[in-house]
Structure formats: structure tokens, C-alpha cells
DSSP file (Angstrom, degrees, kcal/mol; ACC not computed):
  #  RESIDUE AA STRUCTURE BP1 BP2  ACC     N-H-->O    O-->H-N    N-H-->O    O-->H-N    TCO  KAPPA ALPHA  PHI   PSI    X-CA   Y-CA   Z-CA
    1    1 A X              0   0    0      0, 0.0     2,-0.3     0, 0.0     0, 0.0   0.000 360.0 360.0 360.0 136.2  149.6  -22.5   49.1
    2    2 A X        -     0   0    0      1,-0.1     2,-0.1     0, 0.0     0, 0.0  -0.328 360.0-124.2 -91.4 123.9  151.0  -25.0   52.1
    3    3 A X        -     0   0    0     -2,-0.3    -1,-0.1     3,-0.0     3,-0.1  -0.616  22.3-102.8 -71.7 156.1  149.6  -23.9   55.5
    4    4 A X        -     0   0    0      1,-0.1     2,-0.3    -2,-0.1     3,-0.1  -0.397  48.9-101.1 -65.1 150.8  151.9  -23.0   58.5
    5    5 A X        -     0   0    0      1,-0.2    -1,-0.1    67,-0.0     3,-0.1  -0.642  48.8 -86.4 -55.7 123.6  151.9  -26.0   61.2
    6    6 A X        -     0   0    0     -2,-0.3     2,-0.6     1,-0.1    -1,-0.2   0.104  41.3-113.5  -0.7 114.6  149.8  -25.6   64.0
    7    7 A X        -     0   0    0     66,-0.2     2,-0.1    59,-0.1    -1,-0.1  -0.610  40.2-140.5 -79.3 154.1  151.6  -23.8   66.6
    8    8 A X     >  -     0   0    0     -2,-0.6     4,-2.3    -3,-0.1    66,-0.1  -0.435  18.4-122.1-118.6 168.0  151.9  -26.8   69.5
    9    9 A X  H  > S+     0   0    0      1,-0.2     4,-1.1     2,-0.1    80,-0.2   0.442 115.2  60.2 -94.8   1.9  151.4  -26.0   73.5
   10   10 A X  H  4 S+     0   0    0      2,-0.2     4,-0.3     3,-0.1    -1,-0.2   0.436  99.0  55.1-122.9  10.7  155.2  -27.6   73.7
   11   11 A X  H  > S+     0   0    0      3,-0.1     4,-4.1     2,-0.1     3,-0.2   0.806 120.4  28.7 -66.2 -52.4  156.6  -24.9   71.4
   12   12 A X  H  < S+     0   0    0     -4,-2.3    -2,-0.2     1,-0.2    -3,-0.1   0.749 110.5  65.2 -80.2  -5.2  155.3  -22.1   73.5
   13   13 A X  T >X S+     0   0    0     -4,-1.1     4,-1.2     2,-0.2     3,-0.9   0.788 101.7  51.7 -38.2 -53.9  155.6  -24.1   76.5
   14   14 A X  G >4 S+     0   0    0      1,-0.3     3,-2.6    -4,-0.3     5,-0.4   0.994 112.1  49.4 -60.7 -62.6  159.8  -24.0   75.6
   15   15 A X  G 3< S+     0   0    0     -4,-4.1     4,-0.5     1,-0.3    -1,-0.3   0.595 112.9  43.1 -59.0   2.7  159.4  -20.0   75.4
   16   16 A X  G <> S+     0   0    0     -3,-0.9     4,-2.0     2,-0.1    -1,-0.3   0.587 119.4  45.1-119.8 -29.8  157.5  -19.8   78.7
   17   17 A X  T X< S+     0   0    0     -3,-2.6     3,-1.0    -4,-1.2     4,-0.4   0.885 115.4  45.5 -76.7 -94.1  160.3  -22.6   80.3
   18   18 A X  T 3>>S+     0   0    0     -4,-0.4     5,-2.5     1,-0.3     4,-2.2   0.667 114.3  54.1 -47.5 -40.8  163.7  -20.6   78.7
   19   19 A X  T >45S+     0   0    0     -4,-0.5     3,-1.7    -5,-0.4     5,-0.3   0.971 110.1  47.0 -23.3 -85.7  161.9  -17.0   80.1
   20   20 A X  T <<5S+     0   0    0     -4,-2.0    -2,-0.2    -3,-1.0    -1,-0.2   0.745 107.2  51.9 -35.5 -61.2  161.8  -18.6   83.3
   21   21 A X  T 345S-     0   0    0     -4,-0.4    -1,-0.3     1,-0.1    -2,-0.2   0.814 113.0-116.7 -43.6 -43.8  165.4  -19.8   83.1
   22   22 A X  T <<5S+     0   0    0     -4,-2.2    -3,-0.2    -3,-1.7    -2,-0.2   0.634  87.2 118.5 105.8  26.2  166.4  -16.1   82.3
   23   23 A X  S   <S+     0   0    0     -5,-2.5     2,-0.4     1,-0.2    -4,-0.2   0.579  78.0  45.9 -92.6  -3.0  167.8  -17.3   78.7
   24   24 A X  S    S-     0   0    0     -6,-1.0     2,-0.3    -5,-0.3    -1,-0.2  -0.962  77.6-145.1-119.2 113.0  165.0  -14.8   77.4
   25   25 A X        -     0   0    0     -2,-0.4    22,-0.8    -3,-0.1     2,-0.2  -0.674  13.6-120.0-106.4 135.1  164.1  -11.7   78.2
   26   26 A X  B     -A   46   0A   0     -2,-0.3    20,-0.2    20,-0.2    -1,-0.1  -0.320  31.8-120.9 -66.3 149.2  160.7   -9.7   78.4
   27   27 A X    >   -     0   0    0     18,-3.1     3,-0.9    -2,-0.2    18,-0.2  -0.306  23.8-112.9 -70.2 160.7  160.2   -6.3   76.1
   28   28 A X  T 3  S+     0   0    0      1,-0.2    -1,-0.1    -2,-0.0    -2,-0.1   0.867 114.5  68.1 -65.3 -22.2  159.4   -3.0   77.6
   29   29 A X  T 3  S+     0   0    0     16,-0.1    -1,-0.2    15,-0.0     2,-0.2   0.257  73.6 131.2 -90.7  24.3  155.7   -3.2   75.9
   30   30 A X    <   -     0   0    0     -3,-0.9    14,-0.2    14,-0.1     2,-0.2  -0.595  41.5-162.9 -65.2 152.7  154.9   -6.2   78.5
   31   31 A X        -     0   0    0     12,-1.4    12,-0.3    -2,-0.2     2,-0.2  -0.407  27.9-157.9-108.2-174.2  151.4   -5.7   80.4
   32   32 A X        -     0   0    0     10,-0.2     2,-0.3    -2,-0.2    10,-0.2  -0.674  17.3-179.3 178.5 121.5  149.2   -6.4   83.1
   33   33 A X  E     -B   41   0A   0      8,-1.2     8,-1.4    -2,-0.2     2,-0.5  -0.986  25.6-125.9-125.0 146.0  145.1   -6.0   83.5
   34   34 A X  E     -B   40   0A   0     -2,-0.3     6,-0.2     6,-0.2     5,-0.1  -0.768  26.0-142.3-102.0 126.7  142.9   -6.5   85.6
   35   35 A X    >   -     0   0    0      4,-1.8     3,-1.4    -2,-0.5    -1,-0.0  -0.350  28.0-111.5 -92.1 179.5  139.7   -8.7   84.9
   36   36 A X  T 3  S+     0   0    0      1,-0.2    -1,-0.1     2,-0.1     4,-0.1   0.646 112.7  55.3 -68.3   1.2  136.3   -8.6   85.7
   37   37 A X  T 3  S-     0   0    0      2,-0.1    -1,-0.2     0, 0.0     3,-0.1  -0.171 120.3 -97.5-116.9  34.0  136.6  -11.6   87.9
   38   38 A X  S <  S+     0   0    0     -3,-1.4    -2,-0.1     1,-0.3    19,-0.1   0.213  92.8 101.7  90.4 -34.8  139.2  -10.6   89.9
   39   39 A X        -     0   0    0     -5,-0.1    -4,-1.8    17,-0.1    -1,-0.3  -0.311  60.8-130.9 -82.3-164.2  142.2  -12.3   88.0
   40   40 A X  E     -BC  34  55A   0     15,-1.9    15,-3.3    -6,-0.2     2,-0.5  -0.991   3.2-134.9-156.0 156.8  144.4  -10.6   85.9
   41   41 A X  E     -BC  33  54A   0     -8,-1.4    -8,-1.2    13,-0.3     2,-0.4  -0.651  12.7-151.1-111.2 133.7  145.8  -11.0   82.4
   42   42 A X  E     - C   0  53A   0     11,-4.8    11,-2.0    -2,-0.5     2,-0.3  -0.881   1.9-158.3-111.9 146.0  149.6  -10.5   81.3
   43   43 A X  E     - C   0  52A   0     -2,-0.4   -12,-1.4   -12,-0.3     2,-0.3  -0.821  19.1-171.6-123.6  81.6  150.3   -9.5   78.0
   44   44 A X  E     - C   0  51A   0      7,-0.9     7,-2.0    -2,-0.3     2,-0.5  -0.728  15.7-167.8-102.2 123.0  154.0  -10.6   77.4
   45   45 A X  E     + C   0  50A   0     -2,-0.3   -18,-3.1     5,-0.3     2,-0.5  -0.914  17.5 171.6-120.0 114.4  156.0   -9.7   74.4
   46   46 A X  E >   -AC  26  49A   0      3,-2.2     3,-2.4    -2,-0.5   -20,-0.2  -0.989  59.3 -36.9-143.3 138.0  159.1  -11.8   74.3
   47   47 A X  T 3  S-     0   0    0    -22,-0.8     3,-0.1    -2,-0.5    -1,-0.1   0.625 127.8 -36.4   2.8  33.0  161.8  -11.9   71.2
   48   48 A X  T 3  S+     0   0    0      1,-0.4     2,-0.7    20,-0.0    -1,-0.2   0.059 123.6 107.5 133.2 -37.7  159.2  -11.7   68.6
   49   49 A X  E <   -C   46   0A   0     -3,-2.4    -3,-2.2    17,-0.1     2,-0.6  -0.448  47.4-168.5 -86.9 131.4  156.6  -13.9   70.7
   50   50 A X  E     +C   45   0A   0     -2,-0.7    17,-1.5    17,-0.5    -5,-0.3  -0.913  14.2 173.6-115.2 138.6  153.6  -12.0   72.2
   51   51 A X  E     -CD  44  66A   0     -7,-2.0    -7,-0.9    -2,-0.6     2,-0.5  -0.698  29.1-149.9-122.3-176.6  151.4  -14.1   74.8
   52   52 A X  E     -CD  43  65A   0     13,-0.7    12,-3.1    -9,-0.2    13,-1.5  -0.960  24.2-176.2-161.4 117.4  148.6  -13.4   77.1
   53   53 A X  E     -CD  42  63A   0    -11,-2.0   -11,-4.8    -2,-0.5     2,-0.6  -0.869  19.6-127.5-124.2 164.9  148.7  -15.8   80.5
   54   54 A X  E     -C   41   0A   0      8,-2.1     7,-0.8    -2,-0.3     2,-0.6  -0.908  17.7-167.7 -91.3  75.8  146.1  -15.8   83.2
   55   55 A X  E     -CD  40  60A   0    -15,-3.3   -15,-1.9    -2,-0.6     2,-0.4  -0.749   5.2-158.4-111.4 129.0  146.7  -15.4   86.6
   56   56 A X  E >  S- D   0  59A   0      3,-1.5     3,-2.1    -2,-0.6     5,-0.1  -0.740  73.9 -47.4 -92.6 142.4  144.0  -16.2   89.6
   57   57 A X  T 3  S-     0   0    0     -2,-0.4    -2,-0.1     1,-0.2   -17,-0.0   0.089 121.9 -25.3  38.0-104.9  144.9  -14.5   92.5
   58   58 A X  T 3  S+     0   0    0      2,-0.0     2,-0.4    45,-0.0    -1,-0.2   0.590 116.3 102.1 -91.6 -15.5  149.0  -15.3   93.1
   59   59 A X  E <  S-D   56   0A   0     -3,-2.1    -3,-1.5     1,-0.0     2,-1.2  -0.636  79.2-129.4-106.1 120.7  148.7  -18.4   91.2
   60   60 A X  E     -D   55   0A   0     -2,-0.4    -5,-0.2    -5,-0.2    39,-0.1  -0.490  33.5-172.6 -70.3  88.0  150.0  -18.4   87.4
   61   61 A X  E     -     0   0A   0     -2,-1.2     2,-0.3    -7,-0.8    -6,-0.2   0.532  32.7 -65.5  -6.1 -79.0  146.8  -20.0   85.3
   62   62 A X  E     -     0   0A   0     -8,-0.2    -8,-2.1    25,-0.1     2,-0.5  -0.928  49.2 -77.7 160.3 155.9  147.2  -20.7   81.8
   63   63 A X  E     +D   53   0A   0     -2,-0.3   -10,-0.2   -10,-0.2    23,-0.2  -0.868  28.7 179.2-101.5 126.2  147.8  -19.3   78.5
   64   64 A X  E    S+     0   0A   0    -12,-3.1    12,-2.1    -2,-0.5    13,-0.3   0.817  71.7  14.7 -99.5 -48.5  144.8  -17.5   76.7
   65   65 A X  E     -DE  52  75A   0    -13,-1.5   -13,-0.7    10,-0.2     2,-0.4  -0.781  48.1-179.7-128.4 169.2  147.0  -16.7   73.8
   66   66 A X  E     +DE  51  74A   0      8,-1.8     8,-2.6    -2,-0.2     2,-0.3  -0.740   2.3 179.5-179.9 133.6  150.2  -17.0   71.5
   67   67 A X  E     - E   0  73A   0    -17,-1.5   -17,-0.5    -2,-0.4     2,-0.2  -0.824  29.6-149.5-121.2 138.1  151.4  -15.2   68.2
   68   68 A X        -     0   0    0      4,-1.6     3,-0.5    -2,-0.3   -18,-0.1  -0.695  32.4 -90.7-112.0-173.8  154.9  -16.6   67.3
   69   69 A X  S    S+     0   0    0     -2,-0.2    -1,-0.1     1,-0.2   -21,-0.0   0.873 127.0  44.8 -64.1 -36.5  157.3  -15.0   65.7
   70   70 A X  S    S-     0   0    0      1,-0.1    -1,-0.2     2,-0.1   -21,-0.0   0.653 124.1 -92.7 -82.7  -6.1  156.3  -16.0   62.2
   71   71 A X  S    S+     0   0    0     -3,-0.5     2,-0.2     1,-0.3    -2,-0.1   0.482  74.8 135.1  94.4  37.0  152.4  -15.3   62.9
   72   72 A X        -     0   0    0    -66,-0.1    -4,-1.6   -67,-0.0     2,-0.5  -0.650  31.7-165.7 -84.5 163.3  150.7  -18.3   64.0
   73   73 A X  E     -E   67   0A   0     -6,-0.2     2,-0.3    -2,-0.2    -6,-0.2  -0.999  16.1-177.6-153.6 154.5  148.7  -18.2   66.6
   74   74 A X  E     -E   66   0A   0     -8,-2.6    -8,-1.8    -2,-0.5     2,-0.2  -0.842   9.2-161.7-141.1 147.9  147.2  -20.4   68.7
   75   75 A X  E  >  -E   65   0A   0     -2,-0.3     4,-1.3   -10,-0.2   -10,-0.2  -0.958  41.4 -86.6-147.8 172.6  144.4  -19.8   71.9
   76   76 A X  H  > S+     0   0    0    -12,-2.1     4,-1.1    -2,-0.2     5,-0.3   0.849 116.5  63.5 -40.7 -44.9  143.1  -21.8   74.9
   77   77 A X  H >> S+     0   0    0    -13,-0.3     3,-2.4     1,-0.2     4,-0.6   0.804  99.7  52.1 -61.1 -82.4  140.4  -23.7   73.1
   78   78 A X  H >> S+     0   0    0      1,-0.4     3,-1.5     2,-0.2     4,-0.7   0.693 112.0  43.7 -51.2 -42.3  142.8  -25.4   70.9
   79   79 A X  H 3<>S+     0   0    0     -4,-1.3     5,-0.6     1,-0.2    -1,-0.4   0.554 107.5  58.6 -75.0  12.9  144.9  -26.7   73.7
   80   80 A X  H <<5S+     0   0    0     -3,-2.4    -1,-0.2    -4,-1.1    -2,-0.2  -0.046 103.5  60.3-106.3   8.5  141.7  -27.8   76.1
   81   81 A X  H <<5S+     0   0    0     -3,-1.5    -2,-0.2    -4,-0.6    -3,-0.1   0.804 110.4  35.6 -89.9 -25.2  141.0  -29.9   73.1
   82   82 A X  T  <5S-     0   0    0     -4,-0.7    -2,-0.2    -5,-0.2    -3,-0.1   0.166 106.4-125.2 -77.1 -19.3  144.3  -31.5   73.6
   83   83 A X  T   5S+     0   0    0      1,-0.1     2,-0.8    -5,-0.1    -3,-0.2   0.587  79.3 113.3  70.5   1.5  144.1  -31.4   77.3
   84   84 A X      < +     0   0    0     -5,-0.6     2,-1.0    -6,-0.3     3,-0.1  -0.502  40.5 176.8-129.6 103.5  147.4  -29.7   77.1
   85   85 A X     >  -     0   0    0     -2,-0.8     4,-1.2     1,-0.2    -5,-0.0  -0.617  34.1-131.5-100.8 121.6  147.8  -26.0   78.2
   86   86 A X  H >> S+     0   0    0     -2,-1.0     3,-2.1     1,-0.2     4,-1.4   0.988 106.9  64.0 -45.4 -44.4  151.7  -24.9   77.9
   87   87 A X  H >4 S+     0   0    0      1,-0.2     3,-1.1     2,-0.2    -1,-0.2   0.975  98.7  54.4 -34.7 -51.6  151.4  -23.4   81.6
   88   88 A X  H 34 S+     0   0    0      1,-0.2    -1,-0.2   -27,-0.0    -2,-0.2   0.568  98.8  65.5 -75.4   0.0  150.8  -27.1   82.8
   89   89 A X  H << S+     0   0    0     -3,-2.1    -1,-0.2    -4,-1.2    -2,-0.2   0.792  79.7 105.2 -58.6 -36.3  154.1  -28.2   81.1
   90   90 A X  S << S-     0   0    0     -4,-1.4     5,-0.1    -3,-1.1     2,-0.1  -0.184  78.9-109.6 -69.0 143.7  156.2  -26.3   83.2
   91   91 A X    >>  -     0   0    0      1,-0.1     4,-1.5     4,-0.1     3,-0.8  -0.298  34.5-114.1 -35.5 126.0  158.4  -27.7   86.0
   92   92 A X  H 3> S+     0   0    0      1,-0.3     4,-1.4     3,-0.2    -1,-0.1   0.723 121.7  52.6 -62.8  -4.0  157.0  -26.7   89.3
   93   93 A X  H 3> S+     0   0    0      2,-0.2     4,-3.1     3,-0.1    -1,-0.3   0.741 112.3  51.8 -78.7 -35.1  160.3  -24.6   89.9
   94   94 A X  H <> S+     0   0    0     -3,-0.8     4,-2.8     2,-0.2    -2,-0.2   0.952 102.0  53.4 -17.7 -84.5  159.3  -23.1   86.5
   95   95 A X  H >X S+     0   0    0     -4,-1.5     4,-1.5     1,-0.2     3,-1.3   0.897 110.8  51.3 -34.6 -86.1  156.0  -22.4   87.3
   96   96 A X  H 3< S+     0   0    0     -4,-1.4     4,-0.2     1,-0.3    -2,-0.2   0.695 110.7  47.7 -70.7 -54.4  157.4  -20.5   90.4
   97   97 A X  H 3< S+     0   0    0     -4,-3.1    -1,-0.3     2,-0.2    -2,-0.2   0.845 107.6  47.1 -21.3 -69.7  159.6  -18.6   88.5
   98   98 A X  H XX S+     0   0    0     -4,-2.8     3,-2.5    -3,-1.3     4,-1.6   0.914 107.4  63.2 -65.3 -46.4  157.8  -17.5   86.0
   99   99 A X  T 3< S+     0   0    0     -4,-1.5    -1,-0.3     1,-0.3    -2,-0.2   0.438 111.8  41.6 -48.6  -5.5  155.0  -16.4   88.9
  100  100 A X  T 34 S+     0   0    0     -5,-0.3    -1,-0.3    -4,-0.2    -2,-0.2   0.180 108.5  51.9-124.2  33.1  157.6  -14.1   90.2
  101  101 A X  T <4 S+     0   0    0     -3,-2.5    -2,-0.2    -5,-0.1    -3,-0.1   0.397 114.8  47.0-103.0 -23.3  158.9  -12.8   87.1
  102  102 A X  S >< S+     0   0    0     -4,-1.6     3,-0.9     1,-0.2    -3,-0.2   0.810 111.6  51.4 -91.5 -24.3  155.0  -11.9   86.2
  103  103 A X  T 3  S+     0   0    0     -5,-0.3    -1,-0.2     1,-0.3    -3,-0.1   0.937 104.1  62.2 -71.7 -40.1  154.3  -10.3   90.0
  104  104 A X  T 3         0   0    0      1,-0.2    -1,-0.3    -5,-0.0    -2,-0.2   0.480 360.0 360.0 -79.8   6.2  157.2   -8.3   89.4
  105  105 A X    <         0   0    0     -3,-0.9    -1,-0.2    -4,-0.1    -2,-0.1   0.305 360.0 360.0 -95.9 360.0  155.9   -6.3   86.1
């Protein structure tokens, strides 16, 4: 039986980008937690994709996790192996975005 491809940091990278754009919308069953070090963790469920990003203080982080729709999943260690965390993809108007889409849940 063929394994699924690797899910890549510039698939979910796109889903974090087109969010941000508003061509995607979050699900009611998005989250927010608080960790023991003071950040806090979003738990985002968005057409099918659920992710879990990082944010220190105001500042959006990184991505910890990602389930796609078809059920790969991918976590931080495999992109720090890569050097390449989907968060850091984004445009810095992106980035901003998406930091005030994620303040506002």
C-alpha cells in the first residue's frame, strides 16, 4: 500500500495565507489556551484542516500542528528539520492579518 506524501510547510503555509486573505473561513469549534509559559495555543479548524499555531505574547509564533483534510499530519519537528515553519512563509501583511484574526477569537 503507497503512502500519502508528506504533508509540506508550503501546503499549509497556502491555508494559513488564503485564511488571512478572507478566501477561507474559520469553524465555530476554533480555540484558544493558555500555556504554562505564558503563551497561548490556537486550535483552528478551517474547511476540513485543523491546526494548532503558537502565539508569544501579541506575536503569531509558529505552527505546532496540522491534520489536512485527507489525514496527514504533520508537527513542528518535521519542519525545524527543514528550517521551514509555514508561519515564517507568510507575507508580513499576512502575518498581521492572521495575528488579528487569531486575537479576535
Amino acid at each position: 500500500m503507497p503512502t500519502a506524501p508528506a504533508l509540506t510547510a508550503r501546503e499549509i503555509c497556502q491555508v494559513l495565507r488564503e485564511l488571512a486573505l478572507g478566501t477561507r473561513t474559520l469553524d465555530a469549534s476554533s480555540q484558544r489556551r493558555l500555556m504554562a509559559d505564558n503563551s497561548w495555543q490556537v486550535r483552528l479548524e478551517v474547511d476540513g484542516w485543523s491546526l494548532a499555531l503558537v502565539n508569544h505574547g501579541q506575536t503569531l509564533s509558529h505552527c505546532e500542528e496540522c491534520r489536512s483534510p485527507d489525514g496527514r499530519v504533520e508537527t513542528l519537528d518535521a519542519w525545524q528539520r527543514y528550517g521551514t515553519d509555514p508561519v515564517k512563509l507568510l507575507s508580513i501583511w499576512e502575518h498581521q492579518q492572521l495575528q488579528r484574526l487569531l486575537q479576535a477569537l
